[in-house]
N, C-alpha and C positions, 0 to 999 in steps of 0.2 A: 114331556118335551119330545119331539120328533125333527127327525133329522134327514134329508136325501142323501140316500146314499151314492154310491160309483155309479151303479147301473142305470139310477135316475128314481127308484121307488125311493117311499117315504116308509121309514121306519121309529117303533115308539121303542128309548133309547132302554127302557125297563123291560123290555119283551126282548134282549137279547138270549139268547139259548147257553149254555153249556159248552157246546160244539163251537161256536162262536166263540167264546171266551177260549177253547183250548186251540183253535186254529191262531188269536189273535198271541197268545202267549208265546208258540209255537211259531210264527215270525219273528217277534221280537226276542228268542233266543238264538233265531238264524243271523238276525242282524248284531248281536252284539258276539258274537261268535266271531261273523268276520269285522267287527270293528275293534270291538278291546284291545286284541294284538298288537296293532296299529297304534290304538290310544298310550295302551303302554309304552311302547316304545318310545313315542313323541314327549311325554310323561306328564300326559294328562287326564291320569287313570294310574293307581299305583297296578300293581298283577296285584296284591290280596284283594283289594278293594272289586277288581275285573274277574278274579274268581269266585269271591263270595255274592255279589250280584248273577253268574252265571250259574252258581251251584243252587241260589234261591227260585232261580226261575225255573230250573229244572226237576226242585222241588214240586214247585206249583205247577207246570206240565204233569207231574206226575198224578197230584191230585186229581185234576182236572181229568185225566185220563182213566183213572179210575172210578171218578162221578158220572163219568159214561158209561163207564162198565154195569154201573148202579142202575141206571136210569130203564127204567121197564120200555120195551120195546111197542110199536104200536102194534102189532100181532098179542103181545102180554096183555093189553090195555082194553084190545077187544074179545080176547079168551073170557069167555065164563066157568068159573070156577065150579061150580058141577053142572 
Protein backbone atom coordinates (compact mmCIF):
# COMPACT_ATOMS: atom_id res chain seq x y z
CA UNK A 1 0.00 0.00 0.00
CA UNK A 2 1.60 3.45 -0.64
CA UNK A 3 0.51 6.55 0.50
CA UNK A 4 1.57 10.77 -0.45
CA UNK A 5 2.82 12.05 1.96
CA UNK A 6 2.74 16.13 3.28
CA UNK A 7 5.63 16.99 0.96
CA UNK A 8 4.02 15.36 -1.92
CA UNK A 9 6.52 12.00 -2.34
CA UNK A 10 4.85 8.65 -2.43
CA UNK A 11 5.82 6.43 0.32
CA UNK A 12 5.44 2.28 0.86
CA UNK A 13 3.48 2.38 4.38
CA UNK A 14 5.83 -1.07 5.57
CA UNK A 15 9.28 0.80 4.75
CA UNK A 16 8.55 3.14 7.59
CA UNK A 17 11.86 3.46 9.66
CA UNK A 18 12.27 3.30 13.49
CA UNK A 19 13.00 7.15 13.74
CA UNK A 20 9.63 7.43 12.07
CA UNK A 21 7.86 5.56 14.50
CA UNK A 22 9.68 7.32 17.51
CA UNK A 23 9.28 10.93 16.03
CA UNK A 24 5.29 9.93 15.40
CA UNK A 25 4.97 8.69 19.13
CA UNK A 26 6.94 11.50 20.27
CA UNK A 27 4.07 14.00 18.90
CA UNK A 28 1.43 12.20 20.02
CA UNK A 29 2.74 12.34 23.58
CA UNK A 30 3.09 16.18 23.02
CA UNK A 31 -0.37 16.36 22.00
CA UNK A 32 -2.16 14.45 24.76
CA UNK A 33 0.14 16.21 27.28
CA UNK A 34 -1.45 19.53 26.39
CA UNK A 35 -4.93 17.96 25.80
CA UNK A 36 -5.77 15.31 28.70
CA UNK A 37 -5.60 18.33 31.40
CA UNK A 38 -8.31 19.77 29.45
CA UNK A 39 -10.06 16.56 28.96
CA UNK A 40 -10.00 15.90 32.46
CA UNK A 41 -11.22 18.71 33.60
CA UNK A 42 -14.30 18.92 31.16
CA UNK A 43 -14.68 14.97 32.27
CA UNK A 44 -14.08 13.39 29.30
CA UNK A 45 -11.13 11.59 30.23
CA UNK A 46 -11.02 10.31 34.01
CA UNK A 47 -6.96 11.69 35.29
CA UNK A 48 -6.18 7.55 35.77
CA UNK A 49 -7.38 6.72 32.67
CA UNK A 50 -5.08 10.30 31.20
CA UNK A 51 -2.18 9.09 33.13
CA UNK A 52 -2.10 5.65 32.38
CA UNK A 53 -2.47 6.30 28.48
CA UNK A 54 0.54 8.91 29.05
CA UNK A 55 2.66 6.70 31.21
CA UNK A 56 2.20 3.94 28.16
CA UNK A 57 3.32 6.15 25.62
CA UNK A 58 6.25 7.11 27.40
CA UNK A 59 6.85 3.69 27.94
CA UNK A 60 6.89 2.99 24.12
CA UNK A 61 8.99 6.48 23.54
CA UNK A 62 11.37 4.92 25.57
CA UNK A 63 11.55 1.78 23.68
CA UNK A 64 11.58 3.24 20.60
CA UNK A 65 14.46 5.38 21.85
CA UNK A 66 16.43 2.66 22.71
CA UNK A 67 15.82 0.49 19.35
CA UNK A 68 17.84 3.49 18.06
CA UNK A 69 20.30 3.30 20.26
CA UNK A 70 20.50 -0.62 18.83
CA UNK A 71 20.30 0.03 15.36
CA UNK A 72 24.07 -0.03 13.83
CA UNK A 73 24.97 3.13 12.33
CA UNK A 74 25.79 3.42 8.36
CA UNK A 75 29.52 4.07 9.06
CA UNK A 76 28.95 0.37 11.47
CA UNK A 77 27.28 -1.11 8.20
CA UNK A 78 30.15 -0.29 6.00
CA UNK A 79 33.27 -1.01 8.52
CA UNK A 80 34.79 -4.34 7.78
CA UNK A 81 35.30 -6.30 10.38
CA UNK A 82 39.05 -7.20 9.83
Amino acid sequence: MSDTTSNGTVSDASSRSVQEARDEVQRELCVRKRCFPRWVEEGRLSATDARDRVERLERALHVLNRALDLEPTAEAMEAKPF
